[in-house]
C-alpha positions as CSV (number, residue, x, y, z in Angstrom):
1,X,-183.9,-19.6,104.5
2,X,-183.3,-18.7,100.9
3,X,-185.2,-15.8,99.1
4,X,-186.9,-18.8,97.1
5,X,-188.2,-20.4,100.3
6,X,-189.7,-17.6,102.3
7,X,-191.4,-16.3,99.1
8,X,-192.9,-20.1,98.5
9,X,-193.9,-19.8,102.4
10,X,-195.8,-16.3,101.8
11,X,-197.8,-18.0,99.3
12,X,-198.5,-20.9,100.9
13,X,-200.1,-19.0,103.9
14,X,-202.0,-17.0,101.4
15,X,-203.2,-19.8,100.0
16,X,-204.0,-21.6,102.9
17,X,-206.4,-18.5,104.2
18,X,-208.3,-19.0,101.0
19,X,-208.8,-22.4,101.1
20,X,-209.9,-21.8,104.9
21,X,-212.2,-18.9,103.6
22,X,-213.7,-20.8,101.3
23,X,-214.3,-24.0,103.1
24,X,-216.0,-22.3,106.7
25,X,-218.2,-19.8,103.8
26,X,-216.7,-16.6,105.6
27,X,-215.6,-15.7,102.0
28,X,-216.9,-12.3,101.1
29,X,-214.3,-11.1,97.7
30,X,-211.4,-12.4,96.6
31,X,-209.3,-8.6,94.0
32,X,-206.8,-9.7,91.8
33,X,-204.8,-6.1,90.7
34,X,-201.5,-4.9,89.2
35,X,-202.1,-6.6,86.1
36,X,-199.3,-6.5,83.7
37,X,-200.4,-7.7,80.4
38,X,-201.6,-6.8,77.1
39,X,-205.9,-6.8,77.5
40,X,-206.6,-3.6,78.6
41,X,-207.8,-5.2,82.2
42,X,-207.4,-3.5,85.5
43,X,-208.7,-6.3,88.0
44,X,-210.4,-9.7,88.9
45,X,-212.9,-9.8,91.4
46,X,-213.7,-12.9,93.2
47,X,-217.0,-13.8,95.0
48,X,-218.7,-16.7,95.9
49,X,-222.3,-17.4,94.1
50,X,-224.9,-20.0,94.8
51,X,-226.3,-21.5,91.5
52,X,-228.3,-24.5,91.5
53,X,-227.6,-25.4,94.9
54,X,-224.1,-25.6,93.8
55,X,-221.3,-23.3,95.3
56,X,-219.5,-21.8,92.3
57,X,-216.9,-18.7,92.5
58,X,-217.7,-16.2,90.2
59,X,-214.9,-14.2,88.5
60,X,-215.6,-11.1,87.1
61,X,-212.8,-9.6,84.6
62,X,-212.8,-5.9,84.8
63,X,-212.0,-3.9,81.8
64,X,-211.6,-0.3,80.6
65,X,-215.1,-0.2,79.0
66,X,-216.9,-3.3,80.2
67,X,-217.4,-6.2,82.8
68,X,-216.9,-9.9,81.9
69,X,-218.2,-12.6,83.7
70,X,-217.6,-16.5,84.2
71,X,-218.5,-19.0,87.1
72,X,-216.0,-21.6,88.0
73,X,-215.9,-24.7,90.7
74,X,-213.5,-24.0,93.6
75,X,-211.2,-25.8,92.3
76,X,-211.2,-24.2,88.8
77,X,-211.2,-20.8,90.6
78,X,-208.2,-21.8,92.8
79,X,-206.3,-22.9,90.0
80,X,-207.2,-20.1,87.8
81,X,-205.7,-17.8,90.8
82,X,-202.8,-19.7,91.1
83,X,-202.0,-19.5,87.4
84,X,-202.4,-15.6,86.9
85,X,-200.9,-14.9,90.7
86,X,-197.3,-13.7,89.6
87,X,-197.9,-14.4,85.9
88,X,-199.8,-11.3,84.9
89,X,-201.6,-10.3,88.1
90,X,-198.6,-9.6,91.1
91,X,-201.0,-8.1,94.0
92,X,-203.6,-9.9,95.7
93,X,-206.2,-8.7,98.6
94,X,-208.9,-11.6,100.4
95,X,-211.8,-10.3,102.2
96,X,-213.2,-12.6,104.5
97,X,-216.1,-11.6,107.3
98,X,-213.5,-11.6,109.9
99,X,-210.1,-11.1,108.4
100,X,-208.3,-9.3,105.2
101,X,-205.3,-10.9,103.8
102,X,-202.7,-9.0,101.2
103,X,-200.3,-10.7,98.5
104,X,-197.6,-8.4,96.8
105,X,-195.0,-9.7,94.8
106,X,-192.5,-6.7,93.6
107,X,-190.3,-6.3,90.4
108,X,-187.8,-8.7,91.8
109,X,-190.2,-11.4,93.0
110,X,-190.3,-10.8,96.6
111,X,-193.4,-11.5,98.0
112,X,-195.4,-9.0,101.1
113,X,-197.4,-10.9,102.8
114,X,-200.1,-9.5,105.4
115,X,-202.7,-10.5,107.5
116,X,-204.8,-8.9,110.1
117,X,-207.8,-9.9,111.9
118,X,-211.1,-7.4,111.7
119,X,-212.8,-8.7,114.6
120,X,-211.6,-10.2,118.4
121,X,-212.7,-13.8,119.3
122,X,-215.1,-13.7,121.9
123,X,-217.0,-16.7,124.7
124,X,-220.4,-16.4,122.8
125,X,-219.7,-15.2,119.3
126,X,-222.8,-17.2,117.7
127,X,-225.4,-14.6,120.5
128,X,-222.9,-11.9,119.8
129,X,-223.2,-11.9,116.0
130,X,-227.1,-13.0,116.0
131,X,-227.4,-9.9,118.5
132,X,-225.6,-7.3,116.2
133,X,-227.5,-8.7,113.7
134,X,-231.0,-8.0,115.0
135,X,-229.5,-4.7,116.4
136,X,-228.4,-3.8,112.3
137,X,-231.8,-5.1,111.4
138,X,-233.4,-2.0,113.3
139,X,-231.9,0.4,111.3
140,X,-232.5,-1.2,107.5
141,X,-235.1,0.8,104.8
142,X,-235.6,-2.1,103.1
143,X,-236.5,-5.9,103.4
144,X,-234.4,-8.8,102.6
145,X,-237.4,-10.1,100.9
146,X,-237.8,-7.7,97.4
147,X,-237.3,-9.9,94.3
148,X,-234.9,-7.7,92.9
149,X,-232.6,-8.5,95.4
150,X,-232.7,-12.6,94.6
151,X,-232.4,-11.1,90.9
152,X,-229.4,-9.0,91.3
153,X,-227.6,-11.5,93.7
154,X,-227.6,-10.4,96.9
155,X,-229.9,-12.7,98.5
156,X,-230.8,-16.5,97.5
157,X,-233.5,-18.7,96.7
158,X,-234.8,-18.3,100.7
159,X,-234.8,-14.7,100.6
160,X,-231.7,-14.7,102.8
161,X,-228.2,-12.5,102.8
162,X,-225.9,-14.0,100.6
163,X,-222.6,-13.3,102.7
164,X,-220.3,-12.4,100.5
165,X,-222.7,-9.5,99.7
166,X,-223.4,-8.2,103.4
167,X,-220.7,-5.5,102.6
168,X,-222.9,-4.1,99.6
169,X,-226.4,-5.0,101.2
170,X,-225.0,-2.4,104.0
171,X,-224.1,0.1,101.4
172,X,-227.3,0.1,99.8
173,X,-229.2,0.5,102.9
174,X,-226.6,3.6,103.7
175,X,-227.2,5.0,100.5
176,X,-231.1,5.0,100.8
177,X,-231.0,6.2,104.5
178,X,-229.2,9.4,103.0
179,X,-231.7,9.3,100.5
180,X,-234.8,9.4,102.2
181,X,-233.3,12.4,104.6
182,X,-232.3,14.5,101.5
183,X,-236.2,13.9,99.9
184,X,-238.0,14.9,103.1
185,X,-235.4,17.6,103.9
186,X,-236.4,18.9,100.1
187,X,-239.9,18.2,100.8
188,X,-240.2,15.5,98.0
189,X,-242.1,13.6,100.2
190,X,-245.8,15.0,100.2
191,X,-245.0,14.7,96.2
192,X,-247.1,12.8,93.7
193,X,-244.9,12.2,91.2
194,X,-241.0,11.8,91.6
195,X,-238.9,11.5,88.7
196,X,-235.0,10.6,89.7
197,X,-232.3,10.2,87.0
198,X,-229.0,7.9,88.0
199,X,-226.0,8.5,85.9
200,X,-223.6,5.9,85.8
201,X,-225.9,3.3,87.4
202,X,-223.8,-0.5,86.2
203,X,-225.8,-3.2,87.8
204,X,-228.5,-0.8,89.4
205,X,-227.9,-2.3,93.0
206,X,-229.0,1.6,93.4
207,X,-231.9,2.3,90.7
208,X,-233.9,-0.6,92.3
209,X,-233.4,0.2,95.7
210,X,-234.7,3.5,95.3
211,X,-237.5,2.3,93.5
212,X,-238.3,0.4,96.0
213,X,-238.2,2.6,98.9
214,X,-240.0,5.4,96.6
215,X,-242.9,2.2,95.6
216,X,-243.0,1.4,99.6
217,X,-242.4,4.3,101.7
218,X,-243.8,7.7,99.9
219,X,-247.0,8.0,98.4
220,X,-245.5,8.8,94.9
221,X,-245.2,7.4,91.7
222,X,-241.8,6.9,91.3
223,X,-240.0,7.8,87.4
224,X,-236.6,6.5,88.2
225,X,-234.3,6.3,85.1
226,X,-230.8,4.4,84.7
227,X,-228.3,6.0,82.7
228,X,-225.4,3.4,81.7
229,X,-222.7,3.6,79.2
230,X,-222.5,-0.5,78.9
231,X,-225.2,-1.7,76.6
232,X,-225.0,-5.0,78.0
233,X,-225.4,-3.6,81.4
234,X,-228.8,-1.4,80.3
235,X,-229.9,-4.9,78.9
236,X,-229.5,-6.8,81.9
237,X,-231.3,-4.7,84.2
238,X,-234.1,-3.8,81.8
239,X,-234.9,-7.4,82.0
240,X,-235.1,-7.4,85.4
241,X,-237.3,-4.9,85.9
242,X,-239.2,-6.2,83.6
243,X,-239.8,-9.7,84.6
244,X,-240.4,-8.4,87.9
245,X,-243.0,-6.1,86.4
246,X,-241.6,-2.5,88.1
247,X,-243.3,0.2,86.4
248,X,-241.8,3.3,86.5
249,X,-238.3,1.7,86.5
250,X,-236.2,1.6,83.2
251,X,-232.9,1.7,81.9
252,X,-231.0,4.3,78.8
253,X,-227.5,3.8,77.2
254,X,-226.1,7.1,77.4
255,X,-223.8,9.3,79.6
256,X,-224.0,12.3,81.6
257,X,-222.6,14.7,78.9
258,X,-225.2,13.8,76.4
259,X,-228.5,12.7,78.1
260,X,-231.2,14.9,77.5
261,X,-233.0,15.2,81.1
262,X,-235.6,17.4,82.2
263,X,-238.0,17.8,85.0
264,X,-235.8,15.7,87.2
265,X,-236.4,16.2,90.8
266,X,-233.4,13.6,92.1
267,X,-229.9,13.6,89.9
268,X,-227.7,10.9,91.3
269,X,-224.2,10.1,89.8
270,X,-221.8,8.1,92.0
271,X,-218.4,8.0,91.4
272,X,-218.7,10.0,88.1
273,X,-214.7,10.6,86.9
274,X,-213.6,13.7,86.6
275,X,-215.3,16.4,85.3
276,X,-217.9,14.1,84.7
277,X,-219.0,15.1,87.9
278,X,-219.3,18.6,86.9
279,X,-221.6,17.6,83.9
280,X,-223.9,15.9,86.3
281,X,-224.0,18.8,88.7
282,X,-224.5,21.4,85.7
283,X,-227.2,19.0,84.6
284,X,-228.9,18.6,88.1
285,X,-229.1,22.6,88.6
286,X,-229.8,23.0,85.2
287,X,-233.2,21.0,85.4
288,X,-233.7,22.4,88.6
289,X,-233.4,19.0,90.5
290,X,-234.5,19.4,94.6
291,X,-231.9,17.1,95.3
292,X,-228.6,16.8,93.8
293,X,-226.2,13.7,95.0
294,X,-223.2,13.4,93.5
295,X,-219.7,10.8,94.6
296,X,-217.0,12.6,93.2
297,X,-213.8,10.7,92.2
298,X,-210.6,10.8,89.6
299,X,-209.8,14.6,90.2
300,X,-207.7,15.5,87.1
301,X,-208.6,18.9,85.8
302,X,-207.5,21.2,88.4
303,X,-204.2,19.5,89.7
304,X,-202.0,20.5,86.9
305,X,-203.4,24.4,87.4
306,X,-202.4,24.9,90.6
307,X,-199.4,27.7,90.9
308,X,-198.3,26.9,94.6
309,X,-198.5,29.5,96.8
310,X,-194.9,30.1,98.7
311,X,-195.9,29.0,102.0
312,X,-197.5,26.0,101.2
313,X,-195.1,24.7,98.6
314,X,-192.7,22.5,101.4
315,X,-196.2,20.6,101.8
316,X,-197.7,20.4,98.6
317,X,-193.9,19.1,96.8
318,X,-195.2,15.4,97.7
319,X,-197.2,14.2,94.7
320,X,-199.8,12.4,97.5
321,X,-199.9,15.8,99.3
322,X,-200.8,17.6,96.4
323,X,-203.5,15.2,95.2
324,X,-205.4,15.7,98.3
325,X,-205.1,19.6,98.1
326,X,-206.5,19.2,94.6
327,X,-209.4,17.0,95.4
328,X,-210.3,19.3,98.2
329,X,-210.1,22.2,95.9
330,X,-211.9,21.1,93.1
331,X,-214.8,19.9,95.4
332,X,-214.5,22.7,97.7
333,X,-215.5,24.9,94.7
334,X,-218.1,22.3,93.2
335,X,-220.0,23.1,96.8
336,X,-219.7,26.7,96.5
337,X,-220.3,26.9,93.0
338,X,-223.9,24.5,94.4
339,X,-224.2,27.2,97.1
340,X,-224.5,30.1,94.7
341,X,-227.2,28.4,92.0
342,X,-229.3,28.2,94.9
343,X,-228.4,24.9,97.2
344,X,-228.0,24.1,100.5
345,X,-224.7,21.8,100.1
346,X,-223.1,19.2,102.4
347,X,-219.8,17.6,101.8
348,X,-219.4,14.4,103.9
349,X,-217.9,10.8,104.0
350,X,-220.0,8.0,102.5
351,X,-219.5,4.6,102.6
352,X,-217.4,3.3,99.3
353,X,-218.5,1.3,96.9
354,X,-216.8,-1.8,95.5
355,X,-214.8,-0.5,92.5
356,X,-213.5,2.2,94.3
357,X,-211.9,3.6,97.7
358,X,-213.3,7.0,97.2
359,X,-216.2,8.0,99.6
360,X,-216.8,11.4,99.7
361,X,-220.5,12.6,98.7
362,X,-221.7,16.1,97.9
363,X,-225.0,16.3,98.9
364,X,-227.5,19.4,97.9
365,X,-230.7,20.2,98.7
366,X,-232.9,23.2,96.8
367,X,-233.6,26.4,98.8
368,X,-236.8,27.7,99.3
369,X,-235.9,31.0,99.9
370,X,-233.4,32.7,97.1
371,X,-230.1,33.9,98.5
372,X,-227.6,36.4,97.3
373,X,-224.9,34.7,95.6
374,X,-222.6,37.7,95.5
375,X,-220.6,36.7,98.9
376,X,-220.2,32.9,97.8
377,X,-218.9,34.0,94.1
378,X,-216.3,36.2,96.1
379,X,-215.3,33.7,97.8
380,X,-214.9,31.0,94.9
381,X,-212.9,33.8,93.3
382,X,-210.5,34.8,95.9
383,X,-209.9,30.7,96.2
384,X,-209.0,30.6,92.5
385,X,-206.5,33.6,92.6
386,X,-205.0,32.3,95.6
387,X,-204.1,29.2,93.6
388,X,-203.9,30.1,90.9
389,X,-206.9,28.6,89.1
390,X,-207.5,29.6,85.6
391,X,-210.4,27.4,85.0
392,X,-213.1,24.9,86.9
393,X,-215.6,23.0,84.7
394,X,-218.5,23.6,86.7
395,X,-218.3,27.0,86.7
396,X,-217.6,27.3,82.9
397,X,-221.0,24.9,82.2
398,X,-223.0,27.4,84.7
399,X,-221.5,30.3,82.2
400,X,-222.1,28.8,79.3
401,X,-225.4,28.2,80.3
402,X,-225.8,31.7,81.6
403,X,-224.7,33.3,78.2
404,X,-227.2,31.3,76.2
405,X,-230.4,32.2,78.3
């Protein structure tokens, strides 16, 4: 079979598990990436939508700076994917509730094609699945029947789990799970008042759920503000909360490095790039927030500091290798730096949201009692001279800050 043929045949089977996703509803996100073209646009996501009664596929064009959305039949959608799939988009990845499916087509137009099955067949998968559902169930903070929910699109018209959502729906519930830990373990609970500011907050899937469980589950009066760069984005979800009449909940175009925030007692910022992270830290300990929860990703500052030490060089000559070391030091020293202004820091592995593959969190909770910082600083700068490090934003904020009191 000619290279012509077999690539034709890779396609075909791709095509034929997205039709199949699409007509059984097991559809949960179609990612179109490796764009090569001229619009500054990284990736198409996919999902299914429910408008009207009428299945529609909604595309959403992601670019540098903003989002762009459009609803298409399924027949539109699959011709739209078909048209862009080795034009200007050469990688494809379908997410279905029980299998994911990869498209690749390389420089010279050969196609990698990969499937693999998430989940085994089994006699009684209806009980099984209706089982593990009511088993999941146990564990949620929140119910399935908020408004907000039908509002942002993760449940329909009945109040029910849009599938192609279930994936975010168990994010969100893992998010507020580690939420409601961090606020008792600070003591935020037997507060009257909680005022929590989330950086970075895009379609608020977050803000409202917090609101929610604050509103539902503590006896405070929750002060949750949205900070979003995207105008249209601070809009939309301004709206909502309006319509649905949530006091306490609103929205600010801004961004970590300039909002003004003070008396926060929660700072969130998820998946804040780069030192943009260390901005929301700074800002956390400088308002003295209880909790601090931070999702760390795009570590560029320190990487091009680091003088490899002689041992470790064989291992840290592989630009992969080296990455990782640099992520590990940069937050390494973000929990430290934490540590020594008076937290109690954790560094673990968080569920990922949808627009990245990153999911580490750095959790930290206030001390009650004050600690001497002398070891910790020792430590963060025996790390640095070990590797070199000239500078770390964090720790040049904290300075900064230091020097102006």
């Amino acid at each position: 079979m000619s290279d012509t043929a077999l690539n034709l045949d890779k396609t075909s089977q791709f095509f034929a598990q997205l039709h199949l996703a699409i007509s059984n509803q097991s559809l949960q996100k179609l990612v179109l990436s490796k764009y090569q073209g001229a619009e500054a646009l990284k990736q198409v996501q996919v999902r299914p939508v429910l408008i009207k009664q009428q299945r529609l596929l909604s595309f959403t064009y992601k670019y540098q700076t903003n989002d762009i959305t459009k609803n298409l039949s399924v027949d539109a959608a699959i011709a739209e994917v078909t048209a862009v799939l080795g034009n200007t988009f050469f990688a494809v990845h379908l997410f279905t509730t029980t299998s994911e499916t990869q498209l690749t087509i390389s420089k010279k137009g050969k196609c990698l094609y990969q499937h693999k099955l998430l989940v085994k067949a089994t006699a009684q998968p209806i009980v099984l699945e209706k089982q593990a559902m009511h088993n999941r169930e146990k564990k949620r903070y929140l119910s399935l029947q908020q408004p907000y929910l039908q509002a942002l699109g993760v449940t329909d018209a009945e109040h029910k789990l849009i599938p192609a959502m279930s994936r975010k729906w168990k994010q969100i519930n893992k998010f507020i799970e580690i939420f409601s830990v961090a606020i008792q373990e600070a003591g935020l609970a037997q507060y009257k008042d909680l005022h929590i500011a989330d950086f970075g907050s895009g379609k608020a899937y977050l803000t409202f759920a917090m609101h929610d469980y604050v509103s539902n589950n503590l006896l405070a009066t929750a002060q949750i503000t949205g900070v979003e760069l995207r105008q249209s984005l601070v809009d939309l979800c301004n709206s909502t909360a309006e319509s649905l009449h949530l006091s306490g909940l609103k929205f600010e175009q801004g961004d970590v490095k300039h909002f003004q925030a003070k008396g926060i007692n929660v700072m969130i910022a998820l998946h804040a790039c780069d030192v943009a992270t260390d901005y929301a830290l700074h800002m956390g300990i400088a308002t003295g927030a209880e909790v601090i929860m931070c999702s760390p990703c795009c570590h560029k500052q320190i990487r091009p500091q680091i003088k490899l030490p002689q041992v470790l060089a064989p291992m840290l000559q592989h630009g992969i290798h080296l990455g990782q070391e640099a992520e590990m030091i940069t937050d390494s020293l973000r929990a430290l730096l934490l540590d020594a202004h008076g937290y109690q820091t954790k560094v673990f592995e968080f569920i990922s949201l949808e627009h990245t593959s990153k999911n580490k969190m750095i959790l930290a909770t206030k001390r009650k009692q004050v600690k001497d910082p002398s070891k910790t600083l020792a430590q963060i700068a025996a790390i640095k001279q070990f590797y070199g490090i000239e500078q770390h934003c964090l720790e040049q904020l904290l300075a900064e800050q230091a020097i102006s009191v």
